[in-house]
LUMFI-564404 format. One record per atom (N, C-alpha, C): atom name; x, y, z. Coordinates in steps of 0.05 Angstrom, whole numbers. Layout:
+------+--------+--------+--------+
! atom !      u !      v !      w !
+------+--------+--------+--------+
!   CA !      X !      Y !      Z !
...
+------+--------+--------+--------+
//
This chain:
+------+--------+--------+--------+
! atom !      u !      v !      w !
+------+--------+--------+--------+
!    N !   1768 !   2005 !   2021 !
!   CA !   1746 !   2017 !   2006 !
!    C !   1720 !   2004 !   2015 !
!    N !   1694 !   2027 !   2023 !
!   CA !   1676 !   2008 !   2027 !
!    C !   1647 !   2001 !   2006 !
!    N !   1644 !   1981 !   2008 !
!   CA !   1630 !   1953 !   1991 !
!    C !   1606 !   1979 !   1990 !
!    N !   1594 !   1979 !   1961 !
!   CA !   1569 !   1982 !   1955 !
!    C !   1543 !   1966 !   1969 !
!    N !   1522 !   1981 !   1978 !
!   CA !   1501 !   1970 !   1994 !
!    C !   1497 !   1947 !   1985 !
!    N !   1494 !   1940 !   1953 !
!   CA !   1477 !   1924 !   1949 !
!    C !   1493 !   1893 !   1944 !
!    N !   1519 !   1909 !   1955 !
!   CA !   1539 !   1882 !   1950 !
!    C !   1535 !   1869 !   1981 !
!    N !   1534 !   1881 !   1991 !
!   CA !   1539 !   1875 !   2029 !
!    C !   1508 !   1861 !   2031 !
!    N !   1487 !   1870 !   2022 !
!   CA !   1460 !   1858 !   2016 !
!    C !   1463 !   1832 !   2003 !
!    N !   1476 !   1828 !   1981 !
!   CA !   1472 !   1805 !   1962 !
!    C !   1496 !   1788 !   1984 !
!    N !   1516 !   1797 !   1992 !
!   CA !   1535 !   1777 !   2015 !
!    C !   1520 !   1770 !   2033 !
!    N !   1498 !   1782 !   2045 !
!   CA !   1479 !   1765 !   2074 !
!    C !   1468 !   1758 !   2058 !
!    N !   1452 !   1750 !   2037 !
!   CA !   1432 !   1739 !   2037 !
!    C !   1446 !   1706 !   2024 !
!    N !   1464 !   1708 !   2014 !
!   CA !   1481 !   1683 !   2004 !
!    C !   1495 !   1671 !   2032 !
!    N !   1498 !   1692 !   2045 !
!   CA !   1511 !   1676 !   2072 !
!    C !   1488 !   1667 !   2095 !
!    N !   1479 !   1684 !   2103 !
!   CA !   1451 !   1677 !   2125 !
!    C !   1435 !   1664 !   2113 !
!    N !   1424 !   1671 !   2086 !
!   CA !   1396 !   1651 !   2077 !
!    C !   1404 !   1633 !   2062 !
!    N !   1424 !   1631 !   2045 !
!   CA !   1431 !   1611 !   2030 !
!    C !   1452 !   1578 !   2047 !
!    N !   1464 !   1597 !   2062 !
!   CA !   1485 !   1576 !   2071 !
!    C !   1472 !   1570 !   2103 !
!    N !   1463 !   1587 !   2112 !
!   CA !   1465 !   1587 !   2141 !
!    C !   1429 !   1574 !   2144 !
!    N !   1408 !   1580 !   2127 !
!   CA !   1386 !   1578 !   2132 !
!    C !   1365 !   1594 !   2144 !
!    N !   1376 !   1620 !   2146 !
!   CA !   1361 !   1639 !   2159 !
!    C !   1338 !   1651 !   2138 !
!    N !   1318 !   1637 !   2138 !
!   CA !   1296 !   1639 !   2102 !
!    C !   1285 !   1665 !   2127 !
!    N !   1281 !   1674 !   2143 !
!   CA !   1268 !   1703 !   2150 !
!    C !   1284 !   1724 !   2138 !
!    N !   1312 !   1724 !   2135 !
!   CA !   1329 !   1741 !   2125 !
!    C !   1311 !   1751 !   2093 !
!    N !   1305 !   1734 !   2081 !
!   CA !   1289 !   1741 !   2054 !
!    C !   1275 !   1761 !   2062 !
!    N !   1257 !   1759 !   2078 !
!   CA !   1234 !   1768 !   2086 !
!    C !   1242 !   1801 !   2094 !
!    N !   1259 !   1806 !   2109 !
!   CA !   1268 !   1830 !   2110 !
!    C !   1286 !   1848 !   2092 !
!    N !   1302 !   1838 !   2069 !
!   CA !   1316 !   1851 !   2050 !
!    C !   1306 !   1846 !   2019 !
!    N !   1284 !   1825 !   2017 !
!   CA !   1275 !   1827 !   1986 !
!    C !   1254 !   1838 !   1985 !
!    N !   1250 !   1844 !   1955 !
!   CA !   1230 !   1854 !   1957 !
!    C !   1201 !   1830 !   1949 !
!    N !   1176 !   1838 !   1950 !
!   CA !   1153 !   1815 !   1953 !
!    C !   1135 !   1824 !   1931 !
!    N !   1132 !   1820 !   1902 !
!   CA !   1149 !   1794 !   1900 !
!    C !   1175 !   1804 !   1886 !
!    N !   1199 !   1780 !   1893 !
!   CA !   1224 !   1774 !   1885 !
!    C !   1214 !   1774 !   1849 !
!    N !   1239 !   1787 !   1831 !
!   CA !   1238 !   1777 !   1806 !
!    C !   1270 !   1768 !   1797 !
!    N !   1261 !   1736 !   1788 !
!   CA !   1287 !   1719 !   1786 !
!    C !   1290 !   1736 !   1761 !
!    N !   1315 !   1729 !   1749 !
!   CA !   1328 !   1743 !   1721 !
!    C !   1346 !   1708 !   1715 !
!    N !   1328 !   1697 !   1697 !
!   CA !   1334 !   1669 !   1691 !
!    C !   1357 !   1662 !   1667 !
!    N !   1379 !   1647 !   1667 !
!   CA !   1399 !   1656 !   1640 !
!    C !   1387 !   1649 !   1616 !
!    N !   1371 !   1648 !   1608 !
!   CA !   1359 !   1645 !   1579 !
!    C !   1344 !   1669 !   1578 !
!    N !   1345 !   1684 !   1593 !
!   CA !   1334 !   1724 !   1593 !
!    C !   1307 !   1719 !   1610 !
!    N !   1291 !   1699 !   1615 !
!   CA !   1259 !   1705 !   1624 !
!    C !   1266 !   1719 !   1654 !
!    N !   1243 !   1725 !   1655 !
!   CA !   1242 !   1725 !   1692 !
!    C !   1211 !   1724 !   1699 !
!    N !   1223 !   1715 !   1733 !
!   CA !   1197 !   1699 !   1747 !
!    C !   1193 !   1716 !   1763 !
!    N !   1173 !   1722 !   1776 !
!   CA !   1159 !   1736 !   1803 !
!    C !   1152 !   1717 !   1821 !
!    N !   1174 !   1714 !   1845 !
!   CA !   1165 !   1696 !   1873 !
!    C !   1156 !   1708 !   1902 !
!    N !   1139 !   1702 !   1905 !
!   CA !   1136 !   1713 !   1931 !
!    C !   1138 !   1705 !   1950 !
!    N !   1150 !   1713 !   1979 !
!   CA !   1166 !   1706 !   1994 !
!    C !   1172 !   1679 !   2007 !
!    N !   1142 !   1674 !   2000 !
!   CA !   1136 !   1643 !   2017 !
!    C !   1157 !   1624 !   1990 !
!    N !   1147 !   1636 !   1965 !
!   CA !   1159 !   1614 !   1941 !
!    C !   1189 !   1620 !   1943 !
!    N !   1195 !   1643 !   1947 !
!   CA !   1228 !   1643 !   1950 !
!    C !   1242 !   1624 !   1969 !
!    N !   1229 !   1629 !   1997 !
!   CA !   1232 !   1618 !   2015 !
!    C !   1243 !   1582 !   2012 !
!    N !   1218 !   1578 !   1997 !
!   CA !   1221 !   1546 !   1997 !
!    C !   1245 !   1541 !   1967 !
!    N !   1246 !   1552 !   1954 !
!   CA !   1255 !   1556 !   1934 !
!    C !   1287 !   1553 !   1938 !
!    N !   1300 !   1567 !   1961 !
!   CA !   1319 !   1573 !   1972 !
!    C !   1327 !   1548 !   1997 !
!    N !   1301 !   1543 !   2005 !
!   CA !   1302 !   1509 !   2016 !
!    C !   1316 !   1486 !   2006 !
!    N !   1298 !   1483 !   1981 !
!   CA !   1296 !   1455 !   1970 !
!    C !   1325 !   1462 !   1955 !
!    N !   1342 !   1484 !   1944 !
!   CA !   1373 !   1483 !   1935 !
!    C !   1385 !   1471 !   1962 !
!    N !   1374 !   1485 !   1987 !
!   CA !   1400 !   1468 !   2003 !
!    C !   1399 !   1445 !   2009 !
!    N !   1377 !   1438 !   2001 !
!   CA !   1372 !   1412 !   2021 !
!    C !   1391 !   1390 !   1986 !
!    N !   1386 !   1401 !   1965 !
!   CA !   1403 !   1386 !   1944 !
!    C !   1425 !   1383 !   1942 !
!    N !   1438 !   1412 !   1955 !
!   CA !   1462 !   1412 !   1963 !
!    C !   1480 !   1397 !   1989 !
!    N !   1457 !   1384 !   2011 !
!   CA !   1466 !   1376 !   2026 !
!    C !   1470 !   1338 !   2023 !
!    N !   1462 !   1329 !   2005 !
!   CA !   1455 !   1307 !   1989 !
!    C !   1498 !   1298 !   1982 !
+------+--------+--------+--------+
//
C-alpha cells in the first residue's frame, strides 16, 4: 500500500533534517513560516532560519 504524501514528507524530514542534518531539506518542504502545534495546545510561527537552528540545537542535545 502506498504511504500518504504527507507521511513520506514528515519521514524525510525526521530522517534527512533531523537525524542526518540536512537543515536545507526544511527549506524546501516547509512551509515559511513553520507553525509548531505545542502539547499544551499553543502554537508558534518559525521561520526557516529559526526552524533551522531550532532543529540544530535538538541534535546537538541529543548528541551529548
Amino acid at each position: 500500500m502506498k504511504k500518504p504524501q504527507a507521511q513520506v514528507l514528515l519521514e524525510r524530514y525526521w530522517e534527512e533534517a533531523s537525524n542526518q542534518g540536512d537543515y536545507e531539506l526544511i527549506r524546501e518542504i516547509c512551509a515559511d513560516p513553520i507553525v509548531r502545534h505545542e502539547p499544551e495546545g499553543k502554537t508558534i510561527e518559525l521561520s526557516h532560519e529559526e526552524q533551522i537552528e531550532r532543529v540544530r540545537m535538538v541534535r546537538i542535545m541529543r548528541s551529548d
